[in-house]
C-alpha positions in Angstrom: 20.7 6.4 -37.7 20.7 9.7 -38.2 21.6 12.5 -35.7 18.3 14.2 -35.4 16.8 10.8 -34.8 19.1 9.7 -32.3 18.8 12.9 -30.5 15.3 12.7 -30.1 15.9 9.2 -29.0 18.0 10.9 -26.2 15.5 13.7 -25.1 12.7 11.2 -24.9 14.7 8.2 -23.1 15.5 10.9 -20.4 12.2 12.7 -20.3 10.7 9.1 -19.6 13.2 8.3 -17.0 12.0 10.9 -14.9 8.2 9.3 -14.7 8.5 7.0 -12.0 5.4 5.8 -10.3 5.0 6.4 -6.5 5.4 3.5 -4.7 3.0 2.0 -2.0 4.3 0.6 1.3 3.1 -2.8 1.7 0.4 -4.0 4.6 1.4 -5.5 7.0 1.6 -5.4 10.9 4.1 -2.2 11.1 3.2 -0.1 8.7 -1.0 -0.4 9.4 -0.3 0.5 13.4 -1.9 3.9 13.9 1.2 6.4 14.2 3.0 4.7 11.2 -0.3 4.8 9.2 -0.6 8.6 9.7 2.7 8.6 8.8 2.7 6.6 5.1 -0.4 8.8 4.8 1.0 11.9 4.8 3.9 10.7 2.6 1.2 9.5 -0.1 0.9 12.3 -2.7 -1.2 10.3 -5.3 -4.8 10.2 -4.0 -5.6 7.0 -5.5 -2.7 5.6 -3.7 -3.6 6.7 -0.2 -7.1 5.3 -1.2 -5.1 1.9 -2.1 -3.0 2.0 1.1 -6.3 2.6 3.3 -8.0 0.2 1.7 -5.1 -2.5 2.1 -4.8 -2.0 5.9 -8.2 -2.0 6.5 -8.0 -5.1 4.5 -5.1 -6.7 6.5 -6.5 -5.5 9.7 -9.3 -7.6 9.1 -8.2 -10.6 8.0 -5.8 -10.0 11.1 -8.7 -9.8 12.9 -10.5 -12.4 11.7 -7.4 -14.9 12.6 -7.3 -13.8 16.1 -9.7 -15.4 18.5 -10.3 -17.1 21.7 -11.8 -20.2 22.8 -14.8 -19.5 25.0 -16.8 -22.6 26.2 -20.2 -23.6 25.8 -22.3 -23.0 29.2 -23.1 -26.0 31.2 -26.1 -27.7 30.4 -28.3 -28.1 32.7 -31.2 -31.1 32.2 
């Protein structure tokens, strides 16, 4: 290779190493709790990743939901 070549080899290996995507925090019982959801919020620049985040915990708080419930009997019957 020639040195011209392999210089612009150099400027645009480093130019892409500076593109790193912004990394989402995953769902889950910690980071979907009110205080820490403002929190990862705010720490969001990328508006379609705060979309993605909001959507995830609102996605994991109801399924959480969904798996929580109670037993609650049947009233007597009464014949």
């Amino acid at each position: 290779m020639n040195r011209p070549s392999l210089a612009a080899l150099t400027v645009i290996a480093v130019l892409l190493s500076g593109c790193g995507k912004e990394t989402m925090p995953e769902p889950s019982a910690s980071t979907c709790a009110p205080d820490a959801f403002q929190k990862f919020m705010s720490e969001l620049r990328d508006e379609a990743n705060r979309i993605a985040f909001a959507d995830a915990c609102k996605s994991f708080n109801k399924a959480k939901s969904m798996r929580d419930w109670e037993f609650k009997p049947s009233p007597a019957d009464d014949f």
